[in-house]
PyMOL Python script that loads the backbone (N, CA, C, O; Angstrom):
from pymol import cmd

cmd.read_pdbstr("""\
ATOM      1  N   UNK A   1    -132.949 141.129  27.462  1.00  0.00           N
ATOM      2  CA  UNK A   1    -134.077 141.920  27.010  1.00  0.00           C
ATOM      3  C   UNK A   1    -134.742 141.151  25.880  1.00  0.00           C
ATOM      4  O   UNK A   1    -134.070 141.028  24.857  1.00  0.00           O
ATOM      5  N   UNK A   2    -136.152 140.529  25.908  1.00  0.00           N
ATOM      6  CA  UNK A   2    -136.835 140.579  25.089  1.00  0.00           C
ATOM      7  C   UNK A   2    -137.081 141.413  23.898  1.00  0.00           C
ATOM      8  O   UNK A   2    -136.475 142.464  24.104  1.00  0.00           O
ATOM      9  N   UNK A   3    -137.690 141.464  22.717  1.00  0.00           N
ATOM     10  CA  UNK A   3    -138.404 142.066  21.753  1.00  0.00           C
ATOM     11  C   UNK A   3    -139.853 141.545  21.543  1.00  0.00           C
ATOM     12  O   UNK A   3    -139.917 140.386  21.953  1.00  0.00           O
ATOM     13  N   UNK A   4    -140.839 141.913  21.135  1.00  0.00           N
ATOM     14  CA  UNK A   4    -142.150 141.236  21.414  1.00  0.00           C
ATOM     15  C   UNK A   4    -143.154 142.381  20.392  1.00  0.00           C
ATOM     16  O   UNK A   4    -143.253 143.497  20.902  1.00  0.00           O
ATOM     17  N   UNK A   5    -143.743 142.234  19.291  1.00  0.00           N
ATOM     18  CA  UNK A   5    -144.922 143.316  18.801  1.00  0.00           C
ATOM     19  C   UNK A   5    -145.885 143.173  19.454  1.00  0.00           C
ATOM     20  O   UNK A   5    -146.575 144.192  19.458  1.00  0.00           O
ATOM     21  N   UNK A   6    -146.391 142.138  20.196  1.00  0.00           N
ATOM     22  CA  UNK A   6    -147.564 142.811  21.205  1.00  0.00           C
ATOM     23  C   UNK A   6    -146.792 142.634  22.957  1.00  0.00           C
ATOM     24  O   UNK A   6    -146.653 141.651  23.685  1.00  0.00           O
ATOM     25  N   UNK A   7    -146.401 144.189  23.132  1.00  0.00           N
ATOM     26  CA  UNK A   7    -145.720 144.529  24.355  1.00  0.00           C
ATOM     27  C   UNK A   7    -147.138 144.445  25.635  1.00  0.00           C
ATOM     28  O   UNK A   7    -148.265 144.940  25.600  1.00  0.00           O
ATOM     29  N   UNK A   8    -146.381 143.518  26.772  1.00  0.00           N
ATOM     30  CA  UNK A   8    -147.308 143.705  27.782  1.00  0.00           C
ATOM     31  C   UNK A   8    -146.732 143.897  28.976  1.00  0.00           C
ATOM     32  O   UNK A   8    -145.906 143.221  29.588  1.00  0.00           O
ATOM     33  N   UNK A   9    -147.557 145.438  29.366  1.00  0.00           N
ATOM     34  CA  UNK A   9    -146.816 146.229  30.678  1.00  0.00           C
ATOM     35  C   UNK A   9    -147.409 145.561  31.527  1.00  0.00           C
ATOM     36  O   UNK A   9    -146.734 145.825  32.522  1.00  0.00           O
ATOM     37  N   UNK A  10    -148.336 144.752  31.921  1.00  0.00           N
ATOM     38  CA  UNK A  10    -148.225 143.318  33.000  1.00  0.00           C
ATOM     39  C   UNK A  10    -149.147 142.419  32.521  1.00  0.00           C
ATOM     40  O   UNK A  10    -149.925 142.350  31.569  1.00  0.00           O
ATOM     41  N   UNK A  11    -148.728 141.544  33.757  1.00  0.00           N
ATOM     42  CA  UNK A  11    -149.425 140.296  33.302  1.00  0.00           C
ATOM     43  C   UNK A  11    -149.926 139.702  34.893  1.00  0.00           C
ATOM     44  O   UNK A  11    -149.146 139.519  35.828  1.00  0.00           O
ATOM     45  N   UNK A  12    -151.347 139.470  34.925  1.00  0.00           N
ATOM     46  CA  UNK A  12    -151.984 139.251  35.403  1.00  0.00           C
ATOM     47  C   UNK A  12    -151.760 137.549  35.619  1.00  0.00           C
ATOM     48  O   UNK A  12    -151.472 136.820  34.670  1.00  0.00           O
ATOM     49  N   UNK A  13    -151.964 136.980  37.209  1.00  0.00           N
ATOM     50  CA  UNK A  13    -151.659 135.131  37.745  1.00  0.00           C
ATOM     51  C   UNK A  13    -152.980 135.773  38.723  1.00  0.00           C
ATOM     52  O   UNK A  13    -153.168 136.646  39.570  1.00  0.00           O
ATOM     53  N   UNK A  14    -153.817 134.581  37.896  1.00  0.00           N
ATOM     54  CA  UNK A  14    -155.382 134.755  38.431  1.00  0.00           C
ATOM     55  C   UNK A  14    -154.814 133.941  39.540  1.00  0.00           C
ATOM     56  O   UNK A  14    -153.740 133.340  39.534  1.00  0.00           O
ATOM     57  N   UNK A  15    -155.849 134.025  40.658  1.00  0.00           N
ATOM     58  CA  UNK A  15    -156.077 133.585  41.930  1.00  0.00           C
ATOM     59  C   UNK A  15    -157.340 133.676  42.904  1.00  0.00           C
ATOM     60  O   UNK A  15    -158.351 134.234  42.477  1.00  0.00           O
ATOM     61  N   UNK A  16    -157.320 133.158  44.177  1.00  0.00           N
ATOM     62  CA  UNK A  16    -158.241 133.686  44.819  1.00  0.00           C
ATOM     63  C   UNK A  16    -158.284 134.435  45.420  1.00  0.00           C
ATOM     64  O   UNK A  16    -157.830 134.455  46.564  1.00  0.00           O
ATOM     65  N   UNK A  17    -159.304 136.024  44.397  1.00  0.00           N
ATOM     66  CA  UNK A  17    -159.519 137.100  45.312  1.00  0.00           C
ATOM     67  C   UNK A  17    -160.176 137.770  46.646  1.00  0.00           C
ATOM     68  O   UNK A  17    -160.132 138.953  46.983  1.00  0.00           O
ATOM     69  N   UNK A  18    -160.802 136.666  47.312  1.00  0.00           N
ATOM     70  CA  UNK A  18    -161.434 136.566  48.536  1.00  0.00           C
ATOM     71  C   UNK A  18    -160.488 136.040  49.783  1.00  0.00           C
ATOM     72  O   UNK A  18    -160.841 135.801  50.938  1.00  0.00           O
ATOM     73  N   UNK A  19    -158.862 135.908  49.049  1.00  0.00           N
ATOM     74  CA  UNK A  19    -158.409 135.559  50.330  1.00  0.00           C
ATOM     75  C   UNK A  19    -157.558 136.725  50.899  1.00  0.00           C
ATOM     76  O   UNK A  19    -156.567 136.518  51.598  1.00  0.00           O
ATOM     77  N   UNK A  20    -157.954 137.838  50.595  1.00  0.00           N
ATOM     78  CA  UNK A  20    -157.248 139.321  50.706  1.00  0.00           C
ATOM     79  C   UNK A  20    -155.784 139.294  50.394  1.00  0.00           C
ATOM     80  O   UNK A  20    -155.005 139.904  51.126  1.00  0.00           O
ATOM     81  N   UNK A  21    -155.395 138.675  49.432  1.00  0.00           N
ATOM     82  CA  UNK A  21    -153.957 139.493  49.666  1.00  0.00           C
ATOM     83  C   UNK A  21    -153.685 139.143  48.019  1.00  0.00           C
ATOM     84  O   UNK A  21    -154.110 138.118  47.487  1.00  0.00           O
ATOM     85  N   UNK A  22    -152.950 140.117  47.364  1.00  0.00           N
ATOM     86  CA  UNK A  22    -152.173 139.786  45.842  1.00  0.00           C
ATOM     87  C   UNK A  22    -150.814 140.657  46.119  1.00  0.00           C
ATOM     88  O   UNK A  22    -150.412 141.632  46.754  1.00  0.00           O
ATOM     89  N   UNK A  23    -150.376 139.623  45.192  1.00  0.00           N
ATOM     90  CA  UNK A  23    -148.410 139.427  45.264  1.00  0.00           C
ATOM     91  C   UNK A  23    -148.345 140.281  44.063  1.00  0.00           C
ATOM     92  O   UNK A  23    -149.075 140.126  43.084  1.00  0.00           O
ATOM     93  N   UNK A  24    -147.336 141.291  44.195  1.00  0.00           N
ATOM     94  CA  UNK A  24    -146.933 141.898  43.554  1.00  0.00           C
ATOM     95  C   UNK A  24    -145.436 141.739  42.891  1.00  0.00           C
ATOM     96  O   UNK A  24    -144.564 141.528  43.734  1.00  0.00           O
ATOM     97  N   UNK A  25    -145.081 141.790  41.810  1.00  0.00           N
ATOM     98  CA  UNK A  25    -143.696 142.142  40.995  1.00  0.00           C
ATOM     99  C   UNK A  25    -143.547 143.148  40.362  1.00  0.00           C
ATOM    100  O   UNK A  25    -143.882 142.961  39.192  1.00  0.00           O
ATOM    101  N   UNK A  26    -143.203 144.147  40.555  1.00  0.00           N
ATOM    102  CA  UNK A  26    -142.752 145.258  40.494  1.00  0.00           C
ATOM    103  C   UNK A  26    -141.322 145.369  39.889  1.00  0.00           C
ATOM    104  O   UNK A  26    -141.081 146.433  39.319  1.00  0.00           O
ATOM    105  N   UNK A  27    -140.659 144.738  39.913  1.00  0.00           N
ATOM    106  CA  UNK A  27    -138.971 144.445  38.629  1.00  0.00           C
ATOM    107  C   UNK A  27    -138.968 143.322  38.108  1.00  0.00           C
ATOM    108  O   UNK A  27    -137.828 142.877  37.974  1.00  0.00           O
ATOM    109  N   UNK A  28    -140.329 142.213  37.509  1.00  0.00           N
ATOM    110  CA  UNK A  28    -140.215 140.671  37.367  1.00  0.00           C
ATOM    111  C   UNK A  28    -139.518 140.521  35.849  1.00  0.00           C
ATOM    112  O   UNK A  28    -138.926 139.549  35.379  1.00  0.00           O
ATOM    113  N   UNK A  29    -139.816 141.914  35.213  1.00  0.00           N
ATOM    114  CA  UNK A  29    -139.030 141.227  33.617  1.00  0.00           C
ATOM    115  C   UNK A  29    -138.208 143.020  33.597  1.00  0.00           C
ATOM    116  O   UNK A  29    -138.110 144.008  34.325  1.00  0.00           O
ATOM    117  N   UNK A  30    -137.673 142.415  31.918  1.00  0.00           N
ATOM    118  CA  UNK A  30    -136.638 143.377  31.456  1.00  0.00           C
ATOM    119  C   UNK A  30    -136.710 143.534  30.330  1.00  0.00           C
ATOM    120  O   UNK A  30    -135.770 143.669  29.546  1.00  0.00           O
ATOM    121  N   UNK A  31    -138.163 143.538  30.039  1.00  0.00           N
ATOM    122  CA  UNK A  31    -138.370 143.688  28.212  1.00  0.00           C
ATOM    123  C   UNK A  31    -138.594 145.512  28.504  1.00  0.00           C
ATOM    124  O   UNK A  31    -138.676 146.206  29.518  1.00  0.00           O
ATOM    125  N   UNK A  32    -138.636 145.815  26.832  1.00  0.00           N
ATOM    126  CA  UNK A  32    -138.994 146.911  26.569  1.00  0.00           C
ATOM    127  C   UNK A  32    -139.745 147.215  25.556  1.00  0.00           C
ATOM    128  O   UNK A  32    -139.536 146.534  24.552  1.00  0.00           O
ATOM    129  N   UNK A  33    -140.978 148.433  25.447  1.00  0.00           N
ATOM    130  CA  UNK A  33    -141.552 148.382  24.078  1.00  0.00           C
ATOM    131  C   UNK A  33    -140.419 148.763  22.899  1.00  0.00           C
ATOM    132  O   UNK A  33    -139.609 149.633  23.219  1.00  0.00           O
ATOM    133  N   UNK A  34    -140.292 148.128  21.453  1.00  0.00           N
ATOM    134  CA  UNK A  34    -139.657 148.042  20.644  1.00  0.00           C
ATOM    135  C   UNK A  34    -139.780 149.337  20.346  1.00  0.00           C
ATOM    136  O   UNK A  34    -139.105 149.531  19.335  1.00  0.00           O
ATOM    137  N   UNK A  35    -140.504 150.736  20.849  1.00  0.00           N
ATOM    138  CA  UNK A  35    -140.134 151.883  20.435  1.00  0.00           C
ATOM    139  C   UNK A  35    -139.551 152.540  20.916  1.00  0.00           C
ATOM    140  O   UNK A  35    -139.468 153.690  20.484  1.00  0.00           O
ATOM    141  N   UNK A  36    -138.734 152.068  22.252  1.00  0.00           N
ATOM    142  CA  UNK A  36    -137.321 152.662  23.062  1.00  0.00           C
ATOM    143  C   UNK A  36    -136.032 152.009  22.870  1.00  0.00           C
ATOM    144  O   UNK A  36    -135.110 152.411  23.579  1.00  0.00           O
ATOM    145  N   UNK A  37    -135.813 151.099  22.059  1.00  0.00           N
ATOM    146  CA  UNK A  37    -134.659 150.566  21.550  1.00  0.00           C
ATOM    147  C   UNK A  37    -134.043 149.663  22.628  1.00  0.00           C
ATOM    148  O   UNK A  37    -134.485 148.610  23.086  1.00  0.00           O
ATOM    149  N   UNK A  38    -133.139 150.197  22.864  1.00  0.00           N
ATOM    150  CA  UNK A  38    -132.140 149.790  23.679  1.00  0.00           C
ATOM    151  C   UNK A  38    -132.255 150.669  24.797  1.00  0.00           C
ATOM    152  O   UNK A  38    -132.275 150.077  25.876  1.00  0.00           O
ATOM    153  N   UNK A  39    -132.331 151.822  24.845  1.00  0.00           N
ATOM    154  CA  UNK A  39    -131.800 152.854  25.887  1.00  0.00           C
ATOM    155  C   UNK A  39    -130.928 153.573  25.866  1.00  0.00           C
ATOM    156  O   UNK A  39    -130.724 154.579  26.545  1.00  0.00           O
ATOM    157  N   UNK A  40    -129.969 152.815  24.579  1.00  0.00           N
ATOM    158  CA  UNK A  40    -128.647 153.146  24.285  1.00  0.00           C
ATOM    159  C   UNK A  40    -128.086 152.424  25.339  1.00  0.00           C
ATOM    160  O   UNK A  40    -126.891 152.700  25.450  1.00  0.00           O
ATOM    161  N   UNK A  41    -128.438 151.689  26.075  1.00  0.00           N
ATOM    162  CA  UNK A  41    -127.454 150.318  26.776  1.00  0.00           C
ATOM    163  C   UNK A  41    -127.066 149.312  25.840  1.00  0.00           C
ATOM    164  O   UNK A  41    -127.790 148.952  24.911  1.00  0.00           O
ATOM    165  N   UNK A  42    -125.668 148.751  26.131  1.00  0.00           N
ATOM    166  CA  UNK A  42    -125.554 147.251  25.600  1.00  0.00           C
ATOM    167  C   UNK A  42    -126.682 146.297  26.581  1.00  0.00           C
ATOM    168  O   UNK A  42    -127.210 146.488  27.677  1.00  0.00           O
ATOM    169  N   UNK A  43    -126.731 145.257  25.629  1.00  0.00           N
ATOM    170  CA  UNK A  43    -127.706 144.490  25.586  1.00  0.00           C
ATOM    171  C   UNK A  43    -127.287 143.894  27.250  1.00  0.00           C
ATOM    172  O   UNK A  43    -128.140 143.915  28.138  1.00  0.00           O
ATOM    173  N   UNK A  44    -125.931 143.401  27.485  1.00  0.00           N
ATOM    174  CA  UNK A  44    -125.408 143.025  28.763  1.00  0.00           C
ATOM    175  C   UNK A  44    -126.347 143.466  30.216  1.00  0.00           C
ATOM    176  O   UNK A  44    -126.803 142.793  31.140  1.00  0.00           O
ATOM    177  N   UNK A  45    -126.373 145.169  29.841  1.00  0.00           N
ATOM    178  CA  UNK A  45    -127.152 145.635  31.242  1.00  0.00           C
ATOM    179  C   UNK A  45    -128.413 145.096  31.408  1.00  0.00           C
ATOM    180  O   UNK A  45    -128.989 145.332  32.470  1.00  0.00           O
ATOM    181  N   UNK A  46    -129.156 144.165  30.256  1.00  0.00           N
ATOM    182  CA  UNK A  46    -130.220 143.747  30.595  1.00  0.00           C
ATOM    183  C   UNK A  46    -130.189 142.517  31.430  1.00  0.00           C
ATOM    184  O   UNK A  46    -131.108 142.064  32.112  1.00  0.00           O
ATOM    185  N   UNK A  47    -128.966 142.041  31.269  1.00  0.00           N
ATOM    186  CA  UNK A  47    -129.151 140.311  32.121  1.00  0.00           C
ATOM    187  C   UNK A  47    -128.451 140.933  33.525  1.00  0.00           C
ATOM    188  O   UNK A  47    -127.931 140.102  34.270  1.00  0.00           O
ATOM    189  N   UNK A  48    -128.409 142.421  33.941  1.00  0.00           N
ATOM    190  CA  UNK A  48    -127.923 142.558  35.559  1.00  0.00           C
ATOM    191  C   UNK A  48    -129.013 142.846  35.784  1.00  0.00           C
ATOM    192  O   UNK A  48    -130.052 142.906  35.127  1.00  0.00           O
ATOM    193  N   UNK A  49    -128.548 143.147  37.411  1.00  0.00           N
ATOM    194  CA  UNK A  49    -129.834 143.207  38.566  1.00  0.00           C
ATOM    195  C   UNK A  49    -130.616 144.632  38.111  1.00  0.00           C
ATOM    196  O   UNK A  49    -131.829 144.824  38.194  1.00  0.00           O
ATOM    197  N   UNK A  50    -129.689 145.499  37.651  1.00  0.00           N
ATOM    198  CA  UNK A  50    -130.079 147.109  37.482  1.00  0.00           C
ATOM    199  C   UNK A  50    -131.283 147.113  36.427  1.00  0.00           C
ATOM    200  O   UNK A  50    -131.968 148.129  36.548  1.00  0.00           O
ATOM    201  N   UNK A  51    -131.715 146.249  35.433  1.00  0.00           N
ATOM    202  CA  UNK A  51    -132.904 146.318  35.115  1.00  0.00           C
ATOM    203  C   UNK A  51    -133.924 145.291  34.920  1.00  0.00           C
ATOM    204  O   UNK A  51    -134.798 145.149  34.065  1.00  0.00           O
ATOM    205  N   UNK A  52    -133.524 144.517  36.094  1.00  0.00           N
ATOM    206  CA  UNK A  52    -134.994 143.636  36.886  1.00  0.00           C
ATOM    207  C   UNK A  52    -134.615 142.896  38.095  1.00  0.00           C
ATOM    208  O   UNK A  52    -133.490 143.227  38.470  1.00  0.00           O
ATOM    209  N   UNK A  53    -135.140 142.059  38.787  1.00  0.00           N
ATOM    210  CA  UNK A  53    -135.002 141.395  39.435  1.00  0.00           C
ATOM    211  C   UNK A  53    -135.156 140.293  39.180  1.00  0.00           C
ATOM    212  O   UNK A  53    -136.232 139.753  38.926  1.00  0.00           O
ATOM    213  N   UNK A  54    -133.777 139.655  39.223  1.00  0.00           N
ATOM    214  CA  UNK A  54    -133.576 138.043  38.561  1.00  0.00           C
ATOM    215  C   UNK A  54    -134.056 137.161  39.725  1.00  0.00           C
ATOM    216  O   UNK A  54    -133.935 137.141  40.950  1.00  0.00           O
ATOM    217  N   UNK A  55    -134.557 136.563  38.925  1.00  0.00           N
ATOM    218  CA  UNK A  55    -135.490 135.280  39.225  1.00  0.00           C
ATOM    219  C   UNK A  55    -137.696 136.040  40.166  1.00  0.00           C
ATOM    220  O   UNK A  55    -138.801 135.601  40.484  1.00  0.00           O
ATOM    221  N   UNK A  56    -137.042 137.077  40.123  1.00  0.00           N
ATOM    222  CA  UNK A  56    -138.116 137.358  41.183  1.00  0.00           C
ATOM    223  C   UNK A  56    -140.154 137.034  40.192  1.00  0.00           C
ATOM    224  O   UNK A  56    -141.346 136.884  40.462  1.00  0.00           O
ATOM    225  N   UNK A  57    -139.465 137.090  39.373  1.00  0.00           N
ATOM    226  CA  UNK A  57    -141.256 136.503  37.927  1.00  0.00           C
ATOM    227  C   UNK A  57    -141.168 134.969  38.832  1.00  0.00           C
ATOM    228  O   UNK A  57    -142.002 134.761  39.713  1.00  0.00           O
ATOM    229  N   UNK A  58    -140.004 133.867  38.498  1.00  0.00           N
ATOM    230  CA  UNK A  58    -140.576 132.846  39.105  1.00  0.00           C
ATOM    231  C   UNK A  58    -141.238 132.962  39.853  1.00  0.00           C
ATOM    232  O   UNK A  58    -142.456 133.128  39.782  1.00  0.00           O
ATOM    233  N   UNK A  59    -140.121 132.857  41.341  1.00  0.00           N
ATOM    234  CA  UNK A  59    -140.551 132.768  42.797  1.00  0.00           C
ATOM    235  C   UNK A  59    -142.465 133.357  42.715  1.00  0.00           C
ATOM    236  O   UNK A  59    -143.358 132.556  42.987  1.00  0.00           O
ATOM    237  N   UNK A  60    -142.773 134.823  42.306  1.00  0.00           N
ATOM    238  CA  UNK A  60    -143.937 134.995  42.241  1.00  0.00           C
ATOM    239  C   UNK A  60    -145.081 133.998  41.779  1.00  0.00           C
ATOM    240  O   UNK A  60    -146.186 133.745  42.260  1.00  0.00           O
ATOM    241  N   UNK A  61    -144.606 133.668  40.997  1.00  0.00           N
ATOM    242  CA  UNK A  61    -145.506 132.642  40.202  1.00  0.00           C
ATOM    243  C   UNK A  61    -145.831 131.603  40.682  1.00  0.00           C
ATOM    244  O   UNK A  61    -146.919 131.042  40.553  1.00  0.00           O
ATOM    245  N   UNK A  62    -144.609 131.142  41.479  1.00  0.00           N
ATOM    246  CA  UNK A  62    -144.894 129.845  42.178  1.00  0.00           C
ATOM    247  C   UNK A  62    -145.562 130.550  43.424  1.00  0.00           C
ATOM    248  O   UNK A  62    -146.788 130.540  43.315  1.00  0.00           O
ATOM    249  N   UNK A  63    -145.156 131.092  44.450  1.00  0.00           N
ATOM    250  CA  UNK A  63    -145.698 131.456  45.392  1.00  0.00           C
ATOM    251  C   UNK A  63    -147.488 131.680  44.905  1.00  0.00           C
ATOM    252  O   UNK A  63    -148.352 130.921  45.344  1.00  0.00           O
ATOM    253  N   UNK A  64    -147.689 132.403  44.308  1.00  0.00           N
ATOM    254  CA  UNK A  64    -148.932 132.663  43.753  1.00  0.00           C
ATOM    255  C   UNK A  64    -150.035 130.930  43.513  1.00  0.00           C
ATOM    256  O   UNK A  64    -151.198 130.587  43.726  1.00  0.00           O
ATOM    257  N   UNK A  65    -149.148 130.486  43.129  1.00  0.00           N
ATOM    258  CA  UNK A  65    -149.720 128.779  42.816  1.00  0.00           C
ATOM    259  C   UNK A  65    -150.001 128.696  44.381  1.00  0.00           C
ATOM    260  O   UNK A  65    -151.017 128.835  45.061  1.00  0.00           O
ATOM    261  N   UNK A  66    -148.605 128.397  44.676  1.00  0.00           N
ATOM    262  CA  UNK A  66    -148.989 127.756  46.126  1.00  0.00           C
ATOM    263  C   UNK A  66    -150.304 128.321  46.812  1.00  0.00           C
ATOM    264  O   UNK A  66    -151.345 127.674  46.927  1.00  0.00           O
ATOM    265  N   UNK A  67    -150.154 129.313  47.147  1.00  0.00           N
ATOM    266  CA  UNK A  67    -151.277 130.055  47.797  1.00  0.00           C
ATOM    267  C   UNK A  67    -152.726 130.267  47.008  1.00  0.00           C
ATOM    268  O   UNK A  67    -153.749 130.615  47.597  1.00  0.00           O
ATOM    269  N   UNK A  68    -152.675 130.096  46.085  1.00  0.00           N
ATOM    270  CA  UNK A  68    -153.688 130.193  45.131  1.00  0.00           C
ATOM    271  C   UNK A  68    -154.081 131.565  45.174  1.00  0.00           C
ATOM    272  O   UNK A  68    -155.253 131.892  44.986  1.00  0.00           O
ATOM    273  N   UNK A  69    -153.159 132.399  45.413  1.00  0.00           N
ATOM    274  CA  UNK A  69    -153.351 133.931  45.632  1.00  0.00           C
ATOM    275  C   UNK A  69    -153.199 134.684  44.023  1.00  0.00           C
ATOM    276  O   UNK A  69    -152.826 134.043  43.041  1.00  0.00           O
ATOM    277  N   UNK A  70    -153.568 136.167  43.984  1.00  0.00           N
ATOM    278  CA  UNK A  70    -153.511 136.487  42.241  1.00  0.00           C
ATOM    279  C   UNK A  70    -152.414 136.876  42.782  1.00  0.00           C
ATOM    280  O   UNK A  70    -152.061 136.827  43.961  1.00  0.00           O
ATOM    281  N   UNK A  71    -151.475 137.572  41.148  1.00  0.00           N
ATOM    282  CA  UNK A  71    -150.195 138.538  41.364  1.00  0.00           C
ATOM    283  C   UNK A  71    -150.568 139.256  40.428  1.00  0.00           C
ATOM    284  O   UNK A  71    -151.433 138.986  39.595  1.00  0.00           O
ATOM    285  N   UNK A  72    -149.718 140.530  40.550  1.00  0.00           N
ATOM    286  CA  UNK A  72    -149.174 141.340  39.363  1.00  0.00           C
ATOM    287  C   UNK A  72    -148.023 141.532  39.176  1.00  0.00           C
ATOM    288  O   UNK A  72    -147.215 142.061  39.940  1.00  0.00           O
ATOM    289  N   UNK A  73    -147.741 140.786  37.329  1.00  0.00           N
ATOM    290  CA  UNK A  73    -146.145 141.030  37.502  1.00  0.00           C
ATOM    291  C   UNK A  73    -146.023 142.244  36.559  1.00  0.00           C
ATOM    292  O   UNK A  73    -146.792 142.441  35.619  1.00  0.00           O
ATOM    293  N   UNK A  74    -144.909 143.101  36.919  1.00  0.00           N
ATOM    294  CA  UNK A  74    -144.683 144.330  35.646  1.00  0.00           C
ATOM    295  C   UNK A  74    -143.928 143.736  34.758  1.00  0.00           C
ATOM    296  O   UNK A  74    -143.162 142.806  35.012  1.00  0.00           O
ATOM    297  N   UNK A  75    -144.125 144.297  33.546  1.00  0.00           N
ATOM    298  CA  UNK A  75    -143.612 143.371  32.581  1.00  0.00           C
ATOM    299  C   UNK A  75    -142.884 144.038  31.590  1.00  0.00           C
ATOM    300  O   UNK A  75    -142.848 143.768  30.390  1.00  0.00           O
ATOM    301  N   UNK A  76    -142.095 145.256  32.412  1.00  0.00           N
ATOM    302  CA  UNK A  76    -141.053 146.261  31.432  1.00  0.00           C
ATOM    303  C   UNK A  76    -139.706 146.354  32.634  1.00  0.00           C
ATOM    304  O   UNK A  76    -139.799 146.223  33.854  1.00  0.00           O
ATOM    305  N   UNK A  77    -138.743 146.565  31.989  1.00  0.00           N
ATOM    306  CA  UNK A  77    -137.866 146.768  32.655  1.00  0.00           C
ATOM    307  C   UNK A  77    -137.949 148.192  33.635  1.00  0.00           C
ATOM    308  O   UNK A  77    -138.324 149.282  33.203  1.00  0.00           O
ATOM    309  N   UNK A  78    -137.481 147.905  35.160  1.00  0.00           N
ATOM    310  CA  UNK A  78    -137.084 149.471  35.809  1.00  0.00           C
ATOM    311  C   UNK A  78    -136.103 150.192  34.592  1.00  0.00           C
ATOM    312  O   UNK A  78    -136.213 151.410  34.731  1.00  0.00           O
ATOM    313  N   UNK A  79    -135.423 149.953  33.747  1.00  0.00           N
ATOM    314  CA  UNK A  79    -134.551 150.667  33.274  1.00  0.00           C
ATOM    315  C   UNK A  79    -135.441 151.922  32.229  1.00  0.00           C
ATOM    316  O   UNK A  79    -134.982 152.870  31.592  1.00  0.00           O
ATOM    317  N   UNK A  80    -136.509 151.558  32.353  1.00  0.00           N
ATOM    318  CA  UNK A  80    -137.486 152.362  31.410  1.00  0.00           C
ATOM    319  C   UNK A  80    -138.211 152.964  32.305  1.00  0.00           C
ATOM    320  O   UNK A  80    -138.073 154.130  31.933  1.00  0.00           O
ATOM    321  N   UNK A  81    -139.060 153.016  33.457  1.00  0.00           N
ATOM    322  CA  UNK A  81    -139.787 153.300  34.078  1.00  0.00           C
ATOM    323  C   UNK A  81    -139.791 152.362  35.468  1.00  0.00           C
ATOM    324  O   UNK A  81    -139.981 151.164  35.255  1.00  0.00           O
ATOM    325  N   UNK A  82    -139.618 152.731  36.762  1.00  0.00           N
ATOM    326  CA  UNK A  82    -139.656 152.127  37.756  1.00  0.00           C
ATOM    327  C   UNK A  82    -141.510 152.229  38.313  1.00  0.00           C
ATOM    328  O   UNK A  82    -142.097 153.242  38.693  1.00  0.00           O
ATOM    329  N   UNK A  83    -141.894 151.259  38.224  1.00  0.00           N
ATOM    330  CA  UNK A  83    -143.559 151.159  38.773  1.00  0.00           C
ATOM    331  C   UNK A  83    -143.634 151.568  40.439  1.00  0.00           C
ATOM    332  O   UNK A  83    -144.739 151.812  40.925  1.00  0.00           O
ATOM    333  N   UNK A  84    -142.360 151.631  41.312  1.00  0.00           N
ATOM    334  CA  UNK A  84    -143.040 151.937  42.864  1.00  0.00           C
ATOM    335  C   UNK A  84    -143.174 153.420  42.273  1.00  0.00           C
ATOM    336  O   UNK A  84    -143.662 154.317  42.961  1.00  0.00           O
TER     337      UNK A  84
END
""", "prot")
cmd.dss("prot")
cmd.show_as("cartoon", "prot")
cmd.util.cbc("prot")
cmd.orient("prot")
């Protein structure tokens, strides 16, 4: 888990929007805004799968390059709010 004073619930991988399609990440990080603490989790549950999907920010990112397609990655942990 990150800490960060300017918290960002996503982050935008410009691309080309005329080729119809943007990649989505929906579990890509595991930060939280610094005004939910912890969760009252040890810090541990942040490096498992249960609040993000490891590695899945890369792969997007690159895929997104390759294709020159945009993404959206979410940029809070499911352990706070699940975005589907």
């Amino acid at each position: 888990m990150t800490r960060s004073t300017a918290f960002a619930p996503f982050d935008i991988v410009e691309g080309d929007r005329k080729k119809g399609i943007v990649l989505l990440a929906d579990h890509a990080r595991r930060d939280l805004p610094e005004e939910y603490g912890s969760l009252g989790l040890p810090a541990a549950e942040f490096e498992r799968h249960i609040a993000y999907d490891i590695g899945v920010e890369t792969v997007t990112r690159e895929l997104a390059a390759a294709l020159n397609a945009p993404a959206v990655l979410a940029g809070f942990s499911r352990l706070l709010i699940d975005p589907n």
